[in-house]
N, C-alpha and C positions, 0 to 999 in steps of 0.2 A: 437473357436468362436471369431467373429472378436470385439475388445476393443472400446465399443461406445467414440463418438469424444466429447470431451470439446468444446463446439463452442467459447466461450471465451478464451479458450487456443488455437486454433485455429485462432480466429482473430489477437487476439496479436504475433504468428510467423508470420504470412502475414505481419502483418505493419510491424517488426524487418526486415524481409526481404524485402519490399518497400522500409523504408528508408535506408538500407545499399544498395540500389540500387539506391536512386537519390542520395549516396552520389558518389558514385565510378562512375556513367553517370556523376557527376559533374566534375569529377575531371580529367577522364580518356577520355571523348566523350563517343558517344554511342557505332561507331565501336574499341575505343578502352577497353571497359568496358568486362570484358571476367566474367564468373559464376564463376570462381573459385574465383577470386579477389572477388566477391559481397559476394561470404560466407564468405570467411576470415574477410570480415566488418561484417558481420552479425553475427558472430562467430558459422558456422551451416557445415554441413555436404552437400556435394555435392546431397544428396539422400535427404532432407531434400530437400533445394532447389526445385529440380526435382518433388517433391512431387505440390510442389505450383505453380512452373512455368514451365512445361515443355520445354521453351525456352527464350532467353534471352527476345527477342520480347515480351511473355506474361508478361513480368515485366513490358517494359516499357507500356505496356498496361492496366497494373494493377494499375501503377502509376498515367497514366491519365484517368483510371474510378474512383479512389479514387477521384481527383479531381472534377471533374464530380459530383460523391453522395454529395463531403462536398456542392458544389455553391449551388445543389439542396437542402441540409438541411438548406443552410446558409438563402434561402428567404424561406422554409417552415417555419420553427422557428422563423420568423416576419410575417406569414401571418394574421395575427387578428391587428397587429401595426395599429397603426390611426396618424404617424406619418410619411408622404413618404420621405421629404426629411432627416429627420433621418433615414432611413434604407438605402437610398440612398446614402448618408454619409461614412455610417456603412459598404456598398460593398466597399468605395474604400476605406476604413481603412483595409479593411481583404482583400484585391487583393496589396496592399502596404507592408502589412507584410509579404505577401508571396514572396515579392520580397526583402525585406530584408532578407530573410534566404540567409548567407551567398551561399548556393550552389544552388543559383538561378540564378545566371548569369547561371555557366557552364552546369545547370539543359537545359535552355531555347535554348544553343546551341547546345547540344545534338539532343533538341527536334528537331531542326530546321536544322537540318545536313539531306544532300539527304538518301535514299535509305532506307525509312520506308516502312510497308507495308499498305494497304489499309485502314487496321484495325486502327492502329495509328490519319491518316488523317480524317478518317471517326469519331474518338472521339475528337479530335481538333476540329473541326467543328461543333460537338454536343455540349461541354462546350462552344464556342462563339453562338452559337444559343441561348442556354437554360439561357446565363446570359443576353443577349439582351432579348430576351422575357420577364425576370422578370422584367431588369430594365425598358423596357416599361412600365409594368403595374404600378409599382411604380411612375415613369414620369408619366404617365393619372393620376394618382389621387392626384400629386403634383400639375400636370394643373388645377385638376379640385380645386383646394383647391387655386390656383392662388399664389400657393410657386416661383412655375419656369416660365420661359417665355415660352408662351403659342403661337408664331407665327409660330412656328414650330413642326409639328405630334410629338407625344412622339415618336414613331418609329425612325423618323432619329434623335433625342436628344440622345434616347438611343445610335443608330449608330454611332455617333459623340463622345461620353462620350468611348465607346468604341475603337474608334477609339485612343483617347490620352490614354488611359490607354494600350491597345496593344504598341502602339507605344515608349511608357514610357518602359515596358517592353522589347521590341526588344534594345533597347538603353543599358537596361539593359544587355542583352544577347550579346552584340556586343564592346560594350566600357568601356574598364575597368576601366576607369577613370571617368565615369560615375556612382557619390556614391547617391543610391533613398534617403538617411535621407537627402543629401544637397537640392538635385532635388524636393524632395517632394514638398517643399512648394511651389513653383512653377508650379505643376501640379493642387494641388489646388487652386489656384488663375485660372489657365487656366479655371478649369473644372468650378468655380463661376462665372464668367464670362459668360463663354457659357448659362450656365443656369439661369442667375438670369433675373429674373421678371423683366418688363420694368414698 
């Protein structure tokens, strides 16, 4: 008889094995990153491994559905807030720390190296969707509260706030000499700017 699963002991090899895979995608590229290196970080068994990811590709895919649940948890967990341009804030505090994790540069060029497959692209595009929709709704009800300037749909503010924050990111991903603590505050000013109330 087969030994029922801990789902908690369960989650936590997944993440051990997630992040000993954005460390060694960081470090190595994607097509340099091989399974055997991701166990050695992880300190697991090749059958272990296999068990979670039956290929390299479901890691990195694993990696950007994690990402994916935290953005969606991240506006669930303020959705009753009565304060938008605090939460609004609050995403690009938590989209900022995530690019200071040291293996965020090499993490973003991995991402961004050709020959992923559909799968990949097709969840890239669902995490830029699903944080533009949220932060729209947050923008409409910072308009409607007359926080942000209001001469522009929330949609393209969102679009635009999106747009410096990717682009913040790719900078990231591209220029080594490019450090987010120095940069930041300057994206913030950018992103005040854009937004603030007339």
């Amino acid at each position: 008889m087969a030994r029922p699963i801990d789902p908690d002991r369960h989650q936590a090899r997944r993440l051990q094995i997630i992040d000993a895979g954005l460390t060694v995608f960081s470090r190595q590229g994607y097509a340099g990153a091989t399974t055997a290196g991701i166990c050695r970080e992880a300190g697991i068994s090749s059958g272990t491994f296999f068990h979670y990811f039956p290929k390299k590709s479901d890691l990195l895919e694993g990696i950007l559905q994690l990402s994916l649940t935290e953005a969606q948890e991240f506006f669930a967990q303020r959705a009753e807030r009565t304060d938008p341009l605090g939460v609004i804030w609050e995403y690009v505090d938590h989209e900022l720390a995530d690019l200071e994790d040291p293996r965020a540069a090499g993490f973003i060029s991995a991402v961004n190296s050709p020959g992923h497959g559909e799968r990949v692209q097709a969840l890239l595009a669902e995490l830029g969707r699903n944080n533009r929709e949220a932060l729209t709704q947050w923008l409409d009800r910072a308009q409607q509260a007359e926080l942000v300037r209001t001469d522009l749909s929330a949609g393209r503010l969102a679009a635009w706030v999106m747009v410096i924050i990717d682009g913040f990111a790719g900078q990231v991903g591209t220029d080594e000499s490019f450090e987010v603590a120095v940069e930041k505050p300057l994206l913030y000013e950018t992103l005040r700017s854009l937004l603030k109330a007339s």
